[in-house]
N, CA, C and O of each residue as an XYZ file, in Angstrom:
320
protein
N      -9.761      9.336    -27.341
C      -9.939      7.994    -26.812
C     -11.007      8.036    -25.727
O     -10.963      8.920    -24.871
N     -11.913      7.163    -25.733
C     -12.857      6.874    -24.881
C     -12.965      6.751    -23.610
O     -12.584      5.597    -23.411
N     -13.270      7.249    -22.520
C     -13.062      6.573    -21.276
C     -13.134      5.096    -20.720
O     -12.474      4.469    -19.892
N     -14.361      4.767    -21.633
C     -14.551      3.759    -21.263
C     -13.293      2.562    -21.370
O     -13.172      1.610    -20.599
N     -12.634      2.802    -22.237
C     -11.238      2.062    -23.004
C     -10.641      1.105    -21.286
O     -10.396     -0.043    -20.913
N     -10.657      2.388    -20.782
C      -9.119      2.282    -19.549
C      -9.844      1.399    -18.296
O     -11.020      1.493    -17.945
N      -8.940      0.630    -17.798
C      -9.442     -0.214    -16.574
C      -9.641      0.383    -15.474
O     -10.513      0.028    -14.681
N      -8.567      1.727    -15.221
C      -8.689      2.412    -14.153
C      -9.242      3.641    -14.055
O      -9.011      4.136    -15.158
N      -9.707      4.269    -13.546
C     -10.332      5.953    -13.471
C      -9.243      6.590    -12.643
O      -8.083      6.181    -12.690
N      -9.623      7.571    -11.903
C      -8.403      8.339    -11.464
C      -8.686      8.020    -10.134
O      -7.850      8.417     -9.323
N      -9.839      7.284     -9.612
C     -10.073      7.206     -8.293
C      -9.071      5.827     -7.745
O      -8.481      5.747     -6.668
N      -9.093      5.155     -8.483
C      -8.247      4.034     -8.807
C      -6.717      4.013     -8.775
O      -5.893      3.293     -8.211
N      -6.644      5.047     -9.573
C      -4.813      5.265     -9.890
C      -4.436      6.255     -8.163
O      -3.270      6.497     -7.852
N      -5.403      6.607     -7.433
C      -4.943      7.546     -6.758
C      -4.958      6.346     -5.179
O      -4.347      6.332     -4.110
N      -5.942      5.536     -5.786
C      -6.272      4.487     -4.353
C      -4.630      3.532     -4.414
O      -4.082      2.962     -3.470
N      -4.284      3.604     -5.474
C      -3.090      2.657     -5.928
C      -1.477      3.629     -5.213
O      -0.527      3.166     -4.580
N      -1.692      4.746     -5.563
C      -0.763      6.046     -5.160
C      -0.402      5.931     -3.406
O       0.685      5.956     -2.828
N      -1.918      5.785     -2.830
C      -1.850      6.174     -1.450
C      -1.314      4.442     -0.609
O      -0.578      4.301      0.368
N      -1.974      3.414     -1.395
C      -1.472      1.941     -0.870
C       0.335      1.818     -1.217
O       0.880      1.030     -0.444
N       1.244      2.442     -2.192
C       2.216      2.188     -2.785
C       2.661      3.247     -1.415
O       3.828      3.028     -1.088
N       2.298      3.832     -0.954
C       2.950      5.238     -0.050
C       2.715      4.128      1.499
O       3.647      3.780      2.224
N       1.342      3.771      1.690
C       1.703      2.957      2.781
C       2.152      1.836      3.245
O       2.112      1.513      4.433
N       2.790      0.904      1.970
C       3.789      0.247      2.221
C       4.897      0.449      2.188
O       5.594     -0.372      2.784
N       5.616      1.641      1.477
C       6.460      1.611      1.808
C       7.203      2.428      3.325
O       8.316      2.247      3.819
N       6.232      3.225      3.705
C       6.281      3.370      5.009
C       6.258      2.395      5.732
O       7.303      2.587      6.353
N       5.717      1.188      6.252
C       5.525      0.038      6.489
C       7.034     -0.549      5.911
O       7.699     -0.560      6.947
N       7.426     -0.765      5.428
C       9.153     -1.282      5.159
C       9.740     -0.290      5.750
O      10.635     -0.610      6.532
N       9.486      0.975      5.604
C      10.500      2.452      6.578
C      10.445      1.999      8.011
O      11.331      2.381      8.775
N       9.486      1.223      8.437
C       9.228      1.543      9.566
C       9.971      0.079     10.348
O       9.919      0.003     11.576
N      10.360     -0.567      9.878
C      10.780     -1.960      9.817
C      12.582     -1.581      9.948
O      13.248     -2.452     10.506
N      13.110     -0.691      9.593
C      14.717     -0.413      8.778
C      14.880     -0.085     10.781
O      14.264      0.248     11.793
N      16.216     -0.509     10.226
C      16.860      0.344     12.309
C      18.173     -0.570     12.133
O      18.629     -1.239     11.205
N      18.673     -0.213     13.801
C      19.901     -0.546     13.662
C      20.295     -1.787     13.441
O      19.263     -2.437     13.607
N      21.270     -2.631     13.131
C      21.576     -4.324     13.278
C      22.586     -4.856     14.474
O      23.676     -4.329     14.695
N      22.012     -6.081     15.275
C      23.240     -6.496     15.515
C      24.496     -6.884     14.581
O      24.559     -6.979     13.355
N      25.394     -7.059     15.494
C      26.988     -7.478     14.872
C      27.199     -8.584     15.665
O      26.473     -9.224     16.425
N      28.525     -8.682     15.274
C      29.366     -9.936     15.963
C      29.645     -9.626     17.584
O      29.890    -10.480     18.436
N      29.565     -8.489     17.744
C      30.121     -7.765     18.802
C      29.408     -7.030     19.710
O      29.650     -6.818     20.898
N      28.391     -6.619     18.936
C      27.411     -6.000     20.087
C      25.740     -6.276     19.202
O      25.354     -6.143     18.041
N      25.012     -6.787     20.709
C      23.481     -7.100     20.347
C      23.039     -5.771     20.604
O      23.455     -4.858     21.317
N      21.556     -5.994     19.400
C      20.797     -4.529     19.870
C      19.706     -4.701     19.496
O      19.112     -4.743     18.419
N      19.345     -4.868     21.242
C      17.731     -4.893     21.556
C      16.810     -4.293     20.629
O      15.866     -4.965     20.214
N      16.909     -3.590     20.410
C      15.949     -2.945     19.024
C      15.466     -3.821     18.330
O      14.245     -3.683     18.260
N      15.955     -4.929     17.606
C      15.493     -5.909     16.739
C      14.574     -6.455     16.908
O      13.943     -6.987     15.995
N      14.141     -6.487     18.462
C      12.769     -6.952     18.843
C      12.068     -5.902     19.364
O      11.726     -6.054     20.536
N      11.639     -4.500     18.635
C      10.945     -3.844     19.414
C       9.598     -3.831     18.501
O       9.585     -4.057     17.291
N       8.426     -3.512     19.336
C       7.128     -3.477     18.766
C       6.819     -2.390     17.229
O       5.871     -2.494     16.451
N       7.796     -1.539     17.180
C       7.203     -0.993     15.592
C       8.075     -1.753     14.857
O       7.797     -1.470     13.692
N       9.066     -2.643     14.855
C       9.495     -3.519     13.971
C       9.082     -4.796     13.759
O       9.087     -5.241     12.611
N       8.528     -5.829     15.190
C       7.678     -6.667     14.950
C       6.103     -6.724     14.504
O       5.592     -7.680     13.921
N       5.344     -5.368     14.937
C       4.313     -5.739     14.866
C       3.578     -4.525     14.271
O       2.757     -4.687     13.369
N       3.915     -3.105     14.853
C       3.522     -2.288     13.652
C       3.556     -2.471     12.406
O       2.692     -2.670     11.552
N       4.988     -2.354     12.398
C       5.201     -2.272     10.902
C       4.662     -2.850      9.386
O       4.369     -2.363      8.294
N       4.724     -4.347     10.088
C       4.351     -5.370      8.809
C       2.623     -5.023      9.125
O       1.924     -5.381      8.176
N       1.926     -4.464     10.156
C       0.514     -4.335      9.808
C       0.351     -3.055      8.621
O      -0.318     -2.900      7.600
N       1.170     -2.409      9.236
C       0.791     -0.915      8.508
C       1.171     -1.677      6.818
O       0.394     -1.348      5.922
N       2.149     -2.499      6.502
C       2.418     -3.180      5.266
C       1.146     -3.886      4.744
O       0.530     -3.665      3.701
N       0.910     -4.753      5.679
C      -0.727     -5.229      4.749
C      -1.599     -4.140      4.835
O      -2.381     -4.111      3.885
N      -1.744     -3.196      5.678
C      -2.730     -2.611      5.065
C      -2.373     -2.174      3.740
O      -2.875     -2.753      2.776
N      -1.533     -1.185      3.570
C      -0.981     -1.125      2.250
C      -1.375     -2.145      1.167
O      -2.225     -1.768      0.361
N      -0.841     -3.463      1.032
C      -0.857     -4.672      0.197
C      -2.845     -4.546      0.458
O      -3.291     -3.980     -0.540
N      -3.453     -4.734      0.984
C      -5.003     -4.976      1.113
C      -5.835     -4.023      0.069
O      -6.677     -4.212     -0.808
N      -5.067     -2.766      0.697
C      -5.751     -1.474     -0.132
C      -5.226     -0.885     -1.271
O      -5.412      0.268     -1.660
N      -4.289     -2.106     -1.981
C      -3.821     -1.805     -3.073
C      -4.518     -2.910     -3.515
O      -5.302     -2.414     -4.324
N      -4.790     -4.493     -3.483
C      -6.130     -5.176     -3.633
C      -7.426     -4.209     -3.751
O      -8.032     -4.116     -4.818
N      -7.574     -3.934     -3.306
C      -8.994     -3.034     -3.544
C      -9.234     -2.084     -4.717
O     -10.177     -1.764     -5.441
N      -7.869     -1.764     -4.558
C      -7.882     -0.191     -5.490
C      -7.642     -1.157     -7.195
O      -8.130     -0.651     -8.206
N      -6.964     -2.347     -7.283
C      -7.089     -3.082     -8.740
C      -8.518     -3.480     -8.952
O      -9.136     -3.312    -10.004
N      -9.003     -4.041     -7.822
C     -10.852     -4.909     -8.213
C     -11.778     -4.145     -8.565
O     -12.730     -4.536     -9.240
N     -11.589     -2.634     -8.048
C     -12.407     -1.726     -7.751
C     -12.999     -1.220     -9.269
O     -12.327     -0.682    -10.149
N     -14.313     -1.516     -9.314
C     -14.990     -0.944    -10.852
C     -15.208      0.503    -10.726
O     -15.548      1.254     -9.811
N     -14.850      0.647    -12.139
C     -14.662      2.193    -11.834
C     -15.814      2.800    -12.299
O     -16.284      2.248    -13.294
N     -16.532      3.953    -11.808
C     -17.898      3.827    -12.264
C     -18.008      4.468    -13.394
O     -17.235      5.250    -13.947
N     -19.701      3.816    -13.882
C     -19.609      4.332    -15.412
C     -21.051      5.161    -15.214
O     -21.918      5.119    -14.342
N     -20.808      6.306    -17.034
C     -21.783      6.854    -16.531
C     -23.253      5.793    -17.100
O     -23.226      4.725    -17.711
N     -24.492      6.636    -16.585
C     -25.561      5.433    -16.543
C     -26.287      6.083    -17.479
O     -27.294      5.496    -17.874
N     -25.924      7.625    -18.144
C     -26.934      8.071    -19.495
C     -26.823      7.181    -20.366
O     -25.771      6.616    -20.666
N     -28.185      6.934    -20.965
C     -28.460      6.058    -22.414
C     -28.013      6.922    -23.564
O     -28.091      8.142    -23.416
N     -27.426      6.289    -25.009
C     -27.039      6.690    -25.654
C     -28.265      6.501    -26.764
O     -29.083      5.581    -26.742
N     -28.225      7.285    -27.474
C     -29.229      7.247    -28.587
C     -29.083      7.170    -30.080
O     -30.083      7.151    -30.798
């Protein structure tokens, strides 16, 4: 089968690998303890759950955009 066939190259499938790894770190980084009925916990508002986290998530989501649009290169020898 041809290369040319496939939408993605391997630079592609690997740009897709590393965005799928940094979102879900980005949701890891979001997880912690919960309040209850009974006891609050300050944590819920701390800065790697409000504001790290969901960035480190779009980056992820952005650079997994990239890694689908991304043309994969072809070669440029003429065929005869």
């Amino acid at each position: 089968m041809s290369k040319e066939k496939f939408a993605f190259d391997n630079t592609n499938i690997m740009l897709l690998g590393v965005s799928m790894v940094i979102v879900i770190v980005g949701f890891l980084l979001m997880t912690g303890p919960a309040s209850t009925a009974t006891h609050f916990e300050p944590d819920i508002f701390s800065v790697r759950r409000i504001r790290v986290a969901p960035v480190v998530s779009l980056i992820g989501f952005l650079l997994m955009i990239y890694a689908v649009l991304r043309k994969p290169k072809t070669d440029q020898t003429t065929k005869e």
